[in-house]
mmCIF file as Biopython writes it, N, C-alpha, C and O atoms, coordinates in Angstrom:
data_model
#
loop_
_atom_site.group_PDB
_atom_site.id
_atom_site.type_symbol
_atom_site.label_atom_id
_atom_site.label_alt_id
_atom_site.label_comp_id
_atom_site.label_asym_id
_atom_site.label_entity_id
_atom_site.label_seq_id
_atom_site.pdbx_PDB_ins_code
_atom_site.Cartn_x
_atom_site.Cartn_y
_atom_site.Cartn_z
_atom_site.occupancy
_atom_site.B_iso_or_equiv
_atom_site.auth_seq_id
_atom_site.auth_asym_id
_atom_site.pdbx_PDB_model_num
ATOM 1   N N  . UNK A ? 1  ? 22.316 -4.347 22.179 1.0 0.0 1  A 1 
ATOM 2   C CA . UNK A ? 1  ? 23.594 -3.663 22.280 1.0 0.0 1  A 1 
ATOM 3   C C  . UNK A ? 1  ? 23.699 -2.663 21.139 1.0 0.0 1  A 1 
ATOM 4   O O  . UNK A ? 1  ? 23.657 -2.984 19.951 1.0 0.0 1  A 1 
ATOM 5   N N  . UNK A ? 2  ? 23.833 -1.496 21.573 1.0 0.0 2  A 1 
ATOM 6   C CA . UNK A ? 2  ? 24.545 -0.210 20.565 1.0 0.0 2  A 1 
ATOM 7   C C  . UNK A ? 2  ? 25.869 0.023  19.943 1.0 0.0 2  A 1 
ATOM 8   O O  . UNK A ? 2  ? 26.911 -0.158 20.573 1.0 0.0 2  A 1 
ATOM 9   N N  . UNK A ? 3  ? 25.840 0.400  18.780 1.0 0.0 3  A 1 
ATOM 10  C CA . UNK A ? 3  ? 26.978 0.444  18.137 1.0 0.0 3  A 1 
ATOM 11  C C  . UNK A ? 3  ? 27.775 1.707  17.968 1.0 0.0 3  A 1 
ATOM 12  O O  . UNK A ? 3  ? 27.594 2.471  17.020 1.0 0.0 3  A 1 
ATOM 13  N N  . UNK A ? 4  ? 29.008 1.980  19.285 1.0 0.0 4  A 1 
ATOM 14  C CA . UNK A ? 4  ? 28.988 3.774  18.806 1.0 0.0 4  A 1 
ATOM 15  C C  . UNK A ? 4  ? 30.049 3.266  17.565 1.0 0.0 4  A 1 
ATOM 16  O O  . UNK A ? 4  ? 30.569 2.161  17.415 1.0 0.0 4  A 1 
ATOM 17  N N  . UNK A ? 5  ? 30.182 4.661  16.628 1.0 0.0 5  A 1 
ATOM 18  C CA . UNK A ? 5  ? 31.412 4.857  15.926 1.0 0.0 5  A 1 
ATOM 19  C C  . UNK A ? 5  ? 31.214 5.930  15.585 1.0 0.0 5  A 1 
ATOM 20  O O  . UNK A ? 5  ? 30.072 6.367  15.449 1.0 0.0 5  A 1 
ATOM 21  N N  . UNK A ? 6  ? 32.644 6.852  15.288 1.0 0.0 6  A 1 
ATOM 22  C CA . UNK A ? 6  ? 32.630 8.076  15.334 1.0 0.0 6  A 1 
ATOM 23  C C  . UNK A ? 6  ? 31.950 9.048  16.399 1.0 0.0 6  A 1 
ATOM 24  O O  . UNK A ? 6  ? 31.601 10.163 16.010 1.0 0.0 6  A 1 
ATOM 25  N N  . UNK A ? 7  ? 31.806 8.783  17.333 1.0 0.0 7  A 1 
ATOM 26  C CA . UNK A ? 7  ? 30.595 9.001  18.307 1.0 0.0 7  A 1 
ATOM 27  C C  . UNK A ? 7  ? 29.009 9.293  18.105 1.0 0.0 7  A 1 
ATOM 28  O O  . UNK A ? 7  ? 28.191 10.000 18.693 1.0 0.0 7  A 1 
ATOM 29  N N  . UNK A ? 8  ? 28.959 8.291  16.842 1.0 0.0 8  A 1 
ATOM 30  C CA . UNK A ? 8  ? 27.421 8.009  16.440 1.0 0.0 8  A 1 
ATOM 31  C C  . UNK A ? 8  ? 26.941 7.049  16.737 1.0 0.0 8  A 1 
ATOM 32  O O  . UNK A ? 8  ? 27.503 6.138  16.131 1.0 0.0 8  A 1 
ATOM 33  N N  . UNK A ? 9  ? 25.886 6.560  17.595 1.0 0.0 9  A 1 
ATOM 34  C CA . UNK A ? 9  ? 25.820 5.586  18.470 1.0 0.0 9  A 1 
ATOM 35  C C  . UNK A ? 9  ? 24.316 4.989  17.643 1.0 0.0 9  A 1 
ATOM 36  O O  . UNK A ? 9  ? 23.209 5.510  17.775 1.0 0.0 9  A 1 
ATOM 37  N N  . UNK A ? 10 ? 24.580 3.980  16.929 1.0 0.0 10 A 1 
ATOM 38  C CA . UNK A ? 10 ? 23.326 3.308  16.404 1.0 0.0 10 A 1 
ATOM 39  C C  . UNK A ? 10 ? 23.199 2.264  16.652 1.0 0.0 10 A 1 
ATOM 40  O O  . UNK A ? 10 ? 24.158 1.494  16.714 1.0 0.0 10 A 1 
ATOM 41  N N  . UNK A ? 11 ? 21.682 1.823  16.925 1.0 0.0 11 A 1 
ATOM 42  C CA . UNK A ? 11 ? 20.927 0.175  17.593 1.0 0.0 11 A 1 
ATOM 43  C C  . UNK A ? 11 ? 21.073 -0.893 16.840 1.0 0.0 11 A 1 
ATOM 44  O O  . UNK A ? 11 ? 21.266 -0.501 15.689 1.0 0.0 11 A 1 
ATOM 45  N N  . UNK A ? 12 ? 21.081 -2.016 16.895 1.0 0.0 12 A 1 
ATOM 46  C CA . UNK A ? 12 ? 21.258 -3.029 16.445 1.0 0.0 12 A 1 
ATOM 47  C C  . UNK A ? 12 ? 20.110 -3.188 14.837 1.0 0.0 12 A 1 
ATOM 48  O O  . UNK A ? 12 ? 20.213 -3.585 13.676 1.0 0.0 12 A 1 
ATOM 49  N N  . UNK A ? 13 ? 18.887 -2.478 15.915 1.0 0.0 13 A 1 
ATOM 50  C CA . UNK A ? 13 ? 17.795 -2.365 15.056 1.0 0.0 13 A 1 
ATOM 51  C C  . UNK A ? 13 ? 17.795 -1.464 13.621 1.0 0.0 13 A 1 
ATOM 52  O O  . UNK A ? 13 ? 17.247 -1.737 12.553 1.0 0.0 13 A 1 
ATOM 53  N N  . UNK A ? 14 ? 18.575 -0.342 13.978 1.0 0.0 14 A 1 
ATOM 54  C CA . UNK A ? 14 ? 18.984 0.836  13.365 1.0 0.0 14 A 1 
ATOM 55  C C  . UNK A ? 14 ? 19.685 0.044  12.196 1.0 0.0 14 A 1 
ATOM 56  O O  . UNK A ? 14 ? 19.248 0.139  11.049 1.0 0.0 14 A 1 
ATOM 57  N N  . UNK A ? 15 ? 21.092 -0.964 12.589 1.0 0.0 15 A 1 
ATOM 58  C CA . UNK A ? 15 ? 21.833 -1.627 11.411 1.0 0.0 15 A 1 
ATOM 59  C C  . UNK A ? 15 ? 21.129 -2.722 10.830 1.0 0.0 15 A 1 
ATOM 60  O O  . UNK A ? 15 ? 21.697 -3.230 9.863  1.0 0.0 15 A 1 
ATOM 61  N N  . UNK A ? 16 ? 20.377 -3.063 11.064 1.0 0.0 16 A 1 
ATOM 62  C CA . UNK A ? 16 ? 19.172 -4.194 10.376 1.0 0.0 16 A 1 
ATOM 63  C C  . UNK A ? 16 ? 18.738 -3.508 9.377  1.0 0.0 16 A 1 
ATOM 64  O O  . UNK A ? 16 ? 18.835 -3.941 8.229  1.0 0.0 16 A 1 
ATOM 65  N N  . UNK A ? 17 ? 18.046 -2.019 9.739  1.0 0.0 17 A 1 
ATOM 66  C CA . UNK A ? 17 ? 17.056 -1.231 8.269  1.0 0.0 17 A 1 
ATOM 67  C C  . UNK A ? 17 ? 17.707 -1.365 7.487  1.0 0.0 17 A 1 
ATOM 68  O O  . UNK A ? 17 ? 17.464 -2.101 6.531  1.0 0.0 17 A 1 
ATOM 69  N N  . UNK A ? 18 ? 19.329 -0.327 7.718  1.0 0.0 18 A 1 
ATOM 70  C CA . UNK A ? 18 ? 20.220 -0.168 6.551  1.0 0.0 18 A 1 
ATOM 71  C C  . UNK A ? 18 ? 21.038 -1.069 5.900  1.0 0.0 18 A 1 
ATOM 72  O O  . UNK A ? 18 ? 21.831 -0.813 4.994  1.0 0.0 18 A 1 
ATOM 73  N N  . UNK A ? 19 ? 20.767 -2.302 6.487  1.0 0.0 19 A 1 
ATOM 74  C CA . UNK A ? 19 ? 21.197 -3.769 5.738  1.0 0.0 19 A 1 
ATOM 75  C C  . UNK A ? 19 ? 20.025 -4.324 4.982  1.0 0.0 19 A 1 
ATOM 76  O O  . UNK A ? 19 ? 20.064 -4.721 3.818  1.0 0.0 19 A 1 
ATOM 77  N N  . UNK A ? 20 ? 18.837 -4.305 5.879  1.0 0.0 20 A 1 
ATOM 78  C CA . UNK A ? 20 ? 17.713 -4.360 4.710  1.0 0.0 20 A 1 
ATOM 79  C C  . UNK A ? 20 ? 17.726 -3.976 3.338  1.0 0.0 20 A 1 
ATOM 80  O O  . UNK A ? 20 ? 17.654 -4.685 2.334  1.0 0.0 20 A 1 
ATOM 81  N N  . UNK A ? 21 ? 17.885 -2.112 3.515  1.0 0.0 21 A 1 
ATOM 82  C CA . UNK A ? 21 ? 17.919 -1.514 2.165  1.0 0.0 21 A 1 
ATOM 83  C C  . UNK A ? 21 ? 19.151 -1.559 1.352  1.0 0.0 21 A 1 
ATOM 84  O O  . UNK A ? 21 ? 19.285 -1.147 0.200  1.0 0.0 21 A 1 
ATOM 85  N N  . UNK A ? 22 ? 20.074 -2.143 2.151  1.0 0.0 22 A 1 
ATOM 86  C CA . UNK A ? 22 ? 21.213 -1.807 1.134  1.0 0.0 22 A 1 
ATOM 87  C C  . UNK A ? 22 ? 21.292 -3.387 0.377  1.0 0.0 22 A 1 
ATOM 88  O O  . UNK A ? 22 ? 22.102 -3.762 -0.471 1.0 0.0 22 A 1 
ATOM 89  N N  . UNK A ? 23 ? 20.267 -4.076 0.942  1.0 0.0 23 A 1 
ATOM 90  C CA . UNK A ? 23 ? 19.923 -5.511 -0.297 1.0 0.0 23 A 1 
ATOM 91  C C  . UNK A ? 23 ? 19.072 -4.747 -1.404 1.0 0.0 23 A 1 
ATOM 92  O O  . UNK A ? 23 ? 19.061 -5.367 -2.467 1.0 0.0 23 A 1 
ATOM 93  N N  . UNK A ? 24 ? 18.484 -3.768 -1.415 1.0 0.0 24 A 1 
ATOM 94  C CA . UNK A ? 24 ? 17.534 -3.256 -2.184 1.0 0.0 24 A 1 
ATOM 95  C C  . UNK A ? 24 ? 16.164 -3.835 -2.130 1.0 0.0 24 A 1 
ATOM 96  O O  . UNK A ? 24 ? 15.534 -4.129 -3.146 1.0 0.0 24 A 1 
ATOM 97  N N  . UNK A ? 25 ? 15.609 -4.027 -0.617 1.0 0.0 25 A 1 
ATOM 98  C CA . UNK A ? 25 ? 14.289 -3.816 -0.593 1.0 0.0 25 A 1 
ATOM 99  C C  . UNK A ? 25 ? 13.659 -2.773 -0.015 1.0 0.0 25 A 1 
ATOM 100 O O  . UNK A ? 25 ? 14.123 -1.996 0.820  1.0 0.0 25 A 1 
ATOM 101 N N  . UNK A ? 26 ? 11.973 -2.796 -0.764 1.0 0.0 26 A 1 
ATOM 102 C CA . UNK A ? 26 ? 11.495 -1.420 -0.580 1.0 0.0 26 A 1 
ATOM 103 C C  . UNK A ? 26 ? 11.337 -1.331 1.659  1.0 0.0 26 A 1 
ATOM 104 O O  . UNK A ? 26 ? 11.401 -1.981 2.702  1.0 0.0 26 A 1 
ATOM 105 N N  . UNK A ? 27 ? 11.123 -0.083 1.090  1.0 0.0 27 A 1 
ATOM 106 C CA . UNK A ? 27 ? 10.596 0.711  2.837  1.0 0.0 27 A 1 
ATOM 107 C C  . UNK A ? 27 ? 9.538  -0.061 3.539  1.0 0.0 27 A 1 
ATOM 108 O O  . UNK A ? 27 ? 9.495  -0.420 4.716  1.0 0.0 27 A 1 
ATOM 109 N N  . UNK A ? 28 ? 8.648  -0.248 2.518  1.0 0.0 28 A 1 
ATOM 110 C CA . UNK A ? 28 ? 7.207  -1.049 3.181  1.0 0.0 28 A 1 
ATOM 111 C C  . UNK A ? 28 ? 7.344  -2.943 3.479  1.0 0.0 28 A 1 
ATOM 112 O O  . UNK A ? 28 ? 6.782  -3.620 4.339  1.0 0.0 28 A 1 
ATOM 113 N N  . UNK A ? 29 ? 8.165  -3.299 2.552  1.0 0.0 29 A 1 
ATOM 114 C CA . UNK A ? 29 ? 8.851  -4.572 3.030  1.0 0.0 29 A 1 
ATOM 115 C C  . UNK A ? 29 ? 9.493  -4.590 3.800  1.0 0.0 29 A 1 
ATOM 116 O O  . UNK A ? 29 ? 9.281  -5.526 4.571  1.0 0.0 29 A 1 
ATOM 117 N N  . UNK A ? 30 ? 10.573 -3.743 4.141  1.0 0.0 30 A 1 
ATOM 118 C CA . UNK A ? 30 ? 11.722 -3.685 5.661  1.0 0.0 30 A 1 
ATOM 119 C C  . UNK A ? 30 ? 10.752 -3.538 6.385  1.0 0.0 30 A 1 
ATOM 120 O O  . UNK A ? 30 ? 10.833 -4.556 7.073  1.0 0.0 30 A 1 
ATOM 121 N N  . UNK A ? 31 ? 9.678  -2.876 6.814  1.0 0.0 31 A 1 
ATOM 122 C CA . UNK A ? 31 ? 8.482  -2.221 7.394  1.0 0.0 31 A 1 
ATOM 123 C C  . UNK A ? 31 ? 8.219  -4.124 8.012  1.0 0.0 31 A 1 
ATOM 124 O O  . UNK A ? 31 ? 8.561  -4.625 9.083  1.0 0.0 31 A 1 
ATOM 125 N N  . UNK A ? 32 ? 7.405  -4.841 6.670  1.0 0.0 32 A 1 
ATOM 126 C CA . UNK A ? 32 ? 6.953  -5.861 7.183  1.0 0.0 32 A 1 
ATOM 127 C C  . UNK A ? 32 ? 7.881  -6.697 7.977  1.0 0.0 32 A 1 
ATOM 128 O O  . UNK A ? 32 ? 7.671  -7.173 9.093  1.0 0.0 32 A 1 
ATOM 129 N N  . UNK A ? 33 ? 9.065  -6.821 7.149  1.0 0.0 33 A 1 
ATOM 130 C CA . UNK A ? 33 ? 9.720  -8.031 7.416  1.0 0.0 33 A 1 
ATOM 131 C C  . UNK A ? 33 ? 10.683 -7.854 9.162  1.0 0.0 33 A 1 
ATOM 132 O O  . UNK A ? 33 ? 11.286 -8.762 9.735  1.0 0.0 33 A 1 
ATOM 133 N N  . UNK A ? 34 ? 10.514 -6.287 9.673  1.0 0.0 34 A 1 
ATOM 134 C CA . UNK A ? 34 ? 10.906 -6.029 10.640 1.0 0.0 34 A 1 
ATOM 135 C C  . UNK A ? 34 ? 9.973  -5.975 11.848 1.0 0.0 34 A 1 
ATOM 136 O O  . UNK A ? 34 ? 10.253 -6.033 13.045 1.0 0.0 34 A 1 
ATOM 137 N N  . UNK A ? 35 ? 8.700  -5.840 11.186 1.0 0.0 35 A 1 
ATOM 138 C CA . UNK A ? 35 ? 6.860  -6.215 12.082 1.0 0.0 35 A 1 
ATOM 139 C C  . UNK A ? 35 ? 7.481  -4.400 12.505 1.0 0.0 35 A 1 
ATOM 140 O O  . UNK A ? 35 ? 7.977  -4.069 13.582 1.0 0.0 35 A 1 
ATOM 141 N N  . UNK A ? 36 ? 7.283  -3.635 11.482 1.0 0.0 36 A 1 
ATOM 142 C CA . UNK A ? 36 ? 7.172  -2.463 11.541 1.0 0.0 36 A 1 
ATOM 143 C C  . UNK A ? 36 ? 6.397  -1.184 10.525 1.0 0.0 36 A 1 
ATOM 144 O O  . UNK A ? 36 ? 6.620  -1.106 9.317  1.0 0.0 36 A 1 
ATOM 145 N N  . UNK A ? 37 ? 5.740  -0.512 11.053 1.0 0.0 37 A 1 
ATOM 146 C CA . UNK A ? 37 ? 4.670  0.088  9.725  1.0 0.0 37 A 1 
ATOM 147 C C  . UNK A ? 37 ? 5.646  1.020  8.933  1.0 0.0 37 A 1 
ATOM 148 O O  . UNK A ? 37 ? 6.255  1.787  9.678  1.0 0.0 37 A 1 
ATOM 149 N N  . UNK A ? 38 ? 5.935  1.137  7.639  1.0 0.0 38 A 1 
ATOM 150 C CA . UNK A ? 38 ? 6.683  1.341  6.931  1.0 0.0 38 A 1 
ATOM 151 C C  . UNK A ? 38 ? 6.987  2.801  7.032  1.0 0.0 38 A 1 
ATOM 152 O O  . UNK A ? 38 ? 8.075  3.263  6.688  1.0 0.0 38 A 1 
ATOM 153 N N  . UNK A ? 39 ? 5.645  3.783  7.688  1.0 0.0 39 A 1 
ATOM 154 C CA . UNK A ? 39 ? 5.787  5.209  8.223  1.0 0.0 39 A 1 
ATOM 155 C C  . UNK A ? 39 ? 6.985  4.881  9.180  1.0 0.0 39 A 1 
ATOM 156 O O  . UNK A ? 39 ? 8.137  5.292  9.049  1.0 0.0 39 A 1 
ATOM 157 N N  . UNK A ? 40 ? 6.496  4.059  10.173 1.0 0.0 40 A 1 
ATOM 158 C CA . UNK A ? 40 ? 8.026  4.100  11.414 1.0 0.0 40 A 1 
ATOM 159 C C  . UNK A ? 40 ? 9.044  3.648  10.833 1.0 0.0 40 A 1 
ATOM 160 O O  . UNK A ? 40 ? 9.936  3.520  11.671 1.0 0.0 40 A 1 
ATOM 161 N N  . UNK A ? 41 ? 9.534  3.189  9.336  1.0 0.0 41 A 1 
ATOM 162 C CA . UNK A ? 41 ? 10.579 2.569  9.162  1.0 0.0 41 A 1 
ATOM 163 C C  . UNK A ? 41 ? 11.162 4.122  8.500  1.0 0.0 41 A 1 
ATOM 164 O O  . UNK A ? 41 ? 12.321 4.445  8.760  1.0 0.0 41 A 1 
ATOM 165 N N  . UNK A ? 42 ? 10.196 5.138  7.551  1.0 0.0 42 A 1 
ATOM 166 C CA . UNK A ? 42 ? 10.581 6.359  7.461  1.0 0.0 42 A 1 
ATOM 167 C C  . UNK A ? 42 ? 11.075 7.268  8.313  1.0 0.0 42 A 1 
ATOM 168 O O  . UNK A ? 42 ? 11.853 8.096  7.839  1.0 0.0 42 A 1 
ATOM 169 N N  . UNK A ? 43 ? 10.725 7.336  9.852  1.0 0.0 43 A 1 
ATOM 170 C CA . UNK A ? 43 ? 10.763 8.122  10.297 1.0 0.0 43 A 1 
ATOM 171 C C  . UNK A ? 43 ? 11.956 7.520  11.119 1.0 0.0 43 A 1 
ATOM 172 O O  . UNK A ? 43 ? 12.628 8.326  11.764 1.0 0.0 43 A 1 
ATOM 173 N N  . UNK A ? 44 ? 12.198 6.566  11.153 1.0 0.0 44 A 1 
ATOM 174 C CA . UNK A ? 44 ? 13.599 5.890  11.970 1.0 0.0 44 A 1 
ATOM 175 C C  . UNK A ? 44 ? 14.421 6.237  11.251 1.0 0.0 44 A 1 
ATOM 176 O O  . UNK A ? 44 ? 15.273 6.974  11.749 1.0 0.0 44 A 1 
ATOM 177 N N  . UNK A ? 45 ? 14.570 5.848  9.634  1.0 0.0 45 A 1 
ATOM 178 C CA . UNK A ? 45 ? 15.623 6.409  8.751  1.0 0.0 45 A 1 
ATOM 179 C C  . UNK A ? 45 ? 15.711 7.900  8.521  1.0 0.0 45 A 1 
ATOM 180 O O  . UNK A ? 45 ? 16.662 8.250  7.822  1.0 0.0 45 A 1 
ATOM 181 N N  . UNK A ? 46 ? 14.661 9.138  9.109  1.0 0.0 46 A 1 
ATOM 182 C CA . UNK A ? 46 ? 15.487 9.864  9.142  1.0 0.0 46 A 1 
ATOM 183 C C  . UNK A ? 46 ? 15.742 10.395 10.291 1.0 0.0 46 A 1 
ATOM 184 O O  . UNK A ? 46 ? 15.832 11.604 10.505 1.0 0.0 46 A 1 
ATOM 185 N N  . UNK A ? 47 ? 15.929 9.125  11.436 1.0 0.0 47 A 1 
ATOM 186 C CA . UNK A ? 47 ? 16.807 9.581  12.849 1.0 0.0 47 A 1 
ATOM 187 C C  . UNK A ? 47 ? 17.840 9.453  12.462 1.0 0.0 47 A 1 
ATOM 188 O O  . UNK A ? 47 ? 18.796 10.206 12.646 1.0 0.0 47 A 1 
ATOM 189 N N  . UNK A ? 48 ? 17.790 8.106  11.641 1.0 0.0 48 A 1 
ATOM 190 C CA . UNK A ? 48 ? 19.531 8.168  11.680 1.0 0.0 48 A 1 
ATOM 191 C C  . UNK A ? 48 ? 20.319 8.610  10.518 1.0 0.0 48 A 1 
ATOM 192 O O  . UNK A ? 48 ? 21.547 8.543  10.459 1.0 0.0 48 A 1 
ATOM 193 N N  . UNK A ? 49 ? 19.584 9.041  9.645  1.0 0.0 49 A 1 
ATOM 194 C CA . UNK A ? 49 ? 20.224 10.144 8.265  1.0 0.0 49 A 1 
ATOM 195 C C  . UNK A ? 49 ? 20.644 11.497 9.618  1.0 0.0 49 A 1 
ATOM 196 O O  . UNK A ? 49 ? 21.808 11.871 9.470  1.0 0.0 49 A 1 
ATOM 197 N N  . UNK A ? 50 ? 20.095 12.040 10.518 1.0 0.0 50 A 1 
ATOM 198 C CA . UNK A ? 50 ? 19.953 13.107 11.131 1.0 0.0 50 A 1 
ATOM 199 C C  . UNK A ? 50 ? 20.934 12.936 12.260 1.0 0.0 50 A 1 
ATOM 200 O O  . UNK A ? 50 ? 21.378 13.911 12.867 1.0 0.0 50 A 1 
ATOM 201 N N  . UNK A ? 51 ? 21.260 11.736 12.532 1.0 0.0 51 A 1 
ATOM 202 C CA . UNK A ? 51 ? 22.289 11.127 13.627 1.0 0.0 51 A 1 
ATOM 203 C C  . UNK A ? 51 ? 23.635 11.117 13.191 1.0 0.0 51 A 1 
ATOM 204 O O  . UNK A ? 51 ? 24.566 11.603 13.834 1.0 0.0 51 A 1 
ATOM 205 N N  . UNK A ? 52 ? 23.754 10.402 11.787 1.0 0.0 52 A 1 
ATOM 206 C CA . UNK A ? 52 ? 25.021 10.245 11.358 1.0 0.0 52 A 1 
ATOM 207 C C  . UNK A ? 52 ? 25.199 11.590 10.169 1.0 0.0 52 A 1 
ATOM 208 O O  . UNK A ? 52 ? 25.888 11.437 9.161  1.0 0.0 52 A 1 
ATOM 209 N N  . UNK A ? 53 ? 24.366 13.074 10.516 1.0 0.0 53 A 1 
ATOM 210 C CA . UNK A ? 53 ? 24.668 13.634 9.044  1.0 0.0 53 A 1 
ATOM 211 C C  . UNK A ? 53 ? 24.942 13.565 7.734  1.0 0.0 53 A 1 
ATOM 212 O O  . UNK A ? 53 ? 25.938 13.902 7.094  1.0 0.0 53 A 1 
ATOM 213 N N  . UNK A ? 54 ? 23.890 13.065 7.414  1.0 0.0 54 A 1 
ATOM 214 C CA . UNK A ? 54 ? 23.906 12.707 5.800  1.0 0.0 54 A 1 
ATOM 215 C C  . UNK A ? 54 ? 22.117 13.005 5.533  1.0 0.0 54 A 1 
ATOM 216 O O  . UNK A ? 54 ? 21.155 13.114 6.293  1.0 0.0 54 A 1 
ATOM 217 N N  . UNK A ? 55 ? 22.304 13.061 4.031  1.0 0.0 55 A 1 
ATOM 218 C CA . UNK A ? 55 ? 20.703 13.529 3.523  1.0 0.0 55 A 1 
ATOM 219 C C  . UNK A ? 55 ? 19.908 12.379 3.046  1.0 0.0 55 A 1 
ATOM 220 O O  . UNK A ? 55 ? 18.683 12.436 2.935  1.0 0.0 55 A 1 
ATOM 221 N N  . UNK A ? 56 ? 20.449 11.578 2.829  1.0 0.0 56 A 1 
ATOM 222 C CA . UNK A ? 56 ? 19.368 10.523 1.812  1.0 0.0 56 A 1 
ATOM 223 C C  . UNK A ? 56 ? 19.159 8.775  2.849  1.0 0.0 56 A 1 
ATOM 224 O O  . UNK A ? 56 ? 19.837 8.472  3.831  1.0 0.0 56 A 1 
ATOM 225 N N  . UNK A ? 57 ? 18.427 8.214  2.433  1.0 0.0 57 A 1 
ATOM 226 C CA . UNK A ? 57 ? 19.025 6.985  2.704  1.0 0.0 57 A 1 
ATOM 227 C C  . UNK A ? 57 ? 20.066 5.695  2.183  1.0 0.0 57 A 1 
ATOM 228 O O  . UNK A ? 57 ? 20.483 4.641  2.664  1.0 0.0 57 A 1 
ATOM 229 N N  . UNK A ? 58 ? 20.216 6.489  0.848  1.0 0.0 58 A 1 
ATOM 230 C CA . UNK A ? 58 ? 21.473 6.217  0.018  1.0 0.0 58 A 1 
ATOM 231 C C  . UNK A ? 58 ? 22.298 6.088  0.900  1.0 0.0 58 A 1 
ATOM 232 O O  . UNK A ? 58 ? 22.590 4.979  1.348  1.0 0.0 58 A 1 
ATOM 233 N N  . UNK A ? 59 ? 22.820 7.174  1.309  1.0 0.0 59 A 1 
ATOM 234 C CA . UNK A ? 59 ? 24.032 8.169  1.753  1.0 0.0 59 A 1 
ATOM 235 C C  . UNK A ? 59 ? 24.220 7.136  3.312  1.0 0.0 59 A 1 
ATOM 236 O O  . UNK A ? 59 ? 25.252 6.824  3.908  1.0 0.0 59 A 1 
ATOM 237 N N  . UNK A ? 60 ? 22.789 6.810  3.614  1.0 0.0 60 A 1 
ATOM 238 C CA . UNK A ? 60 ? 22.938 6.460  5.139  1.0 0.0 60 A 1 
ATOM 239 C C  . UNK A ? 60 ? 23.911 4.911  4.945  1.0 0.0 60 A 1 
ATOM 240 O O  . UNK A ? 60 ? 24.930 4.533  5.523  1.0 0.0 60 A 1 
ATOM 241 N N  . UNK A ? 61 ? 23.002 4.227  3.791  1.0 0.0 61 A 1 
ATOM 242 C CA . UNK A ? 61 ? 23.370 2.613  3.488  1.0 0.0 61 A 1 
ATOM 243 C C  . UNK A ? 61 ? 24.796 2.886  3.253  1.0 0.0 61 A 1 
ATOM 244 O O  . UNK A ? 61 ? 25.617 2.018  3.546  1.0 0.0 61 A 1 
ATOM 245 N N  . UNK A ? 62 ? 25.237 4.216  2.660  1.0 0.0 62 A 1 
ATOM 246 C CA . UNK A ? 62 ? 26.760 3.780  1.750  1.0 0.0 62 A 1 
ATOM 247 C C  . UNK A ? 62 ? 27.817 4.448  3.466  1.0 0.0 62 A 1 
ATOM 248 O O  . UNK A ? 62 ? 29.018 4.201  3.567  1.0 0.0 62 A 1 
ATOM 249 N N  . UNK A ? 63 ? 27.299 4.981  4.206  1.0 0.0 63 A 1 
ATOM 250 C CA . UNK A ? 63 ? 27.797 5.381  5.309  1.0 0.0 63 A 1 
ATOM 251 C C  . UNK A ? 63 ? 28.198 4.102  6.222  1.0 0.0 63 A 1 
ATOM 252 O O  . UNK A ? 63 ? 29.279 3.865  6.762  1.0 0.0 63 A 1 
ATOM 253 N N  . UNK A ? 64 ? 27.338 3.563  6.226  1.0 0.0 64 A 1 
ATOM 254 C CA . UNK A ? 64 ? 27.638 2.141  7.478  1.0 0.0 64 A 1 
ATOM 255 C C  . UNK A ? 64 ? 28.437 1.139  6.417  1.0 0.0 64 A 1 
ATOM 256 O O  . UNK A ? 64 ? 29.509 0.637  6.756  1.0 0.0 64 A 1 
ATOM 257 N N  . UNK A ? 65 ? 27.928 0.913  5.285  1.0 0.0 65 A 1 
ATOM 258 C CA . UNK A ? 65 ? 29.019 0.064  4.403  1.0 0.0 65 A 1 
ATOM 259 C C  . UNK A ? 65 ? 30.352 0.735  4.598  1.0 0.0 65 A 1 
ATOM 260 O O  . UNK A ? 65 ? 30.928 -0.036 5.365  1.0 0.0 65 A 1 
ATOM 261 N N  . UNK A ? 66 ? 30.913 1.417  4.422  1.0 0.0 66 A 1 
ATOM 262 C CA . UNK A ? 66 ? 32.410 1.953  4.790  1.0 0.0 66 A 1 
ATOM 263 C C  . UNK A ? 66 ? 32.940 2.019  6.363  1.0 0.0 66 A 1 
ATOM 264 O O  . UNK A ? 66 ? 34.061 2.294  6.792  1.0 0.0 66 A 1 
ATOM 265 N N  . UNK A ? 67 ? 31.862 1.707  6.981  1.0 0.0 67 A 1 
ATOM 266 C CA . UNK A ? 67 ? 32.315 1.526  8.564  1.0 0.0 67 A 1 
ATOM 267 C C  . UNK A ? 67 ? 32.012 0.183  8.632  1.0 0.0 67 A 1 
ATOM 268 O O  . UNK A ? 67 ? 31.844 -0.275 9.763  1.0 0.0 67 A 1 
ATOM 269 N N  . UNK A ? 68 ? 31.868 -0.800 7.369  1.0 0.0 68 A 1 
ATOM 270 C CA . UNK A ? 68 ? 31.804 -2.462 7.417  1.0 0.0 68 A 1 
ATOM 271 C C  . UNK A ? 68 ? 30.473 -2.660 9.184  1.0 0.0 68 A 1 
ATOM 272 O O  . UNK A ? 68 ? 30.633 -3.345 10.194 1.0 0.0 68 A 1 
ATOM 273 N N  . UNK A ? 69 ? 29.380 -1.764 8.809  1.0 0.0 69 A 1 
ATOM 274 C CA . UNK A ? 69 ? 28.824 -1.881 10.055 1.0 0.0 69 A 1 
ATOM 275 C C  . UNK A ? 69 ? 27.460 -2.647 9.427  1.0 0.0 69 A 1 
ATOM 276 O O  . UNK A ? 69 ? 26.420 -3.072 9.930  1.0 0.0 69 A 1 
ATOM 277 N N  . UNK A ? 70 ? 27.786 -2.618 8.622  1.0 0.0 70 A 1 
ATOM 278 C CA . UNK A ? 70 ? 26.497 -3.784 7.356  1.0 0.0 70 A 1 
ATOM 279 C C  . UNK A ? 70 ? 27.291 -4.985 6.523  1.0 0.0 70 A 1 
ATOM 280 O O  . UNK A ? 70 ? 26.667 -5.725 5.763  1.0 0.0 70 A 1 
#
């Protein structure tokens, strides 16, 4: 199930990364611990830096924390 808000519509999977990182683990651990190669965990985070307009993955983690979507 997808999560719209604001009419930004992100995957379940999508709010897993940015709960991952916003514990503060690295890219290549979310990578493992999601059975994902840490390139696809880059290139997912910047679908959804590019989805929800924002630049960093900072920006992405502190974005869904204020929509309590993490």
């Amino acid at each position: 199930m997808d999560v719209l808000t604001e009419g930004v519509e992100l995957s379940r999977a999508d709010l897993a990364l940015l709960a991952e990182l916003a514990k503060g683990v690295t890219v290549d651990r979310v990578g493992r611990r999601l059975d994902i190669s840490g390139r696809t965990v880059r290139r997912r985070l910047r679908g959804i830096c590019d989805r929800i307009g924002v630049a960093t993955a900072i920006e992405a983690v502190a974005w869904a924390a204020r929509r309590q979507l993490i």
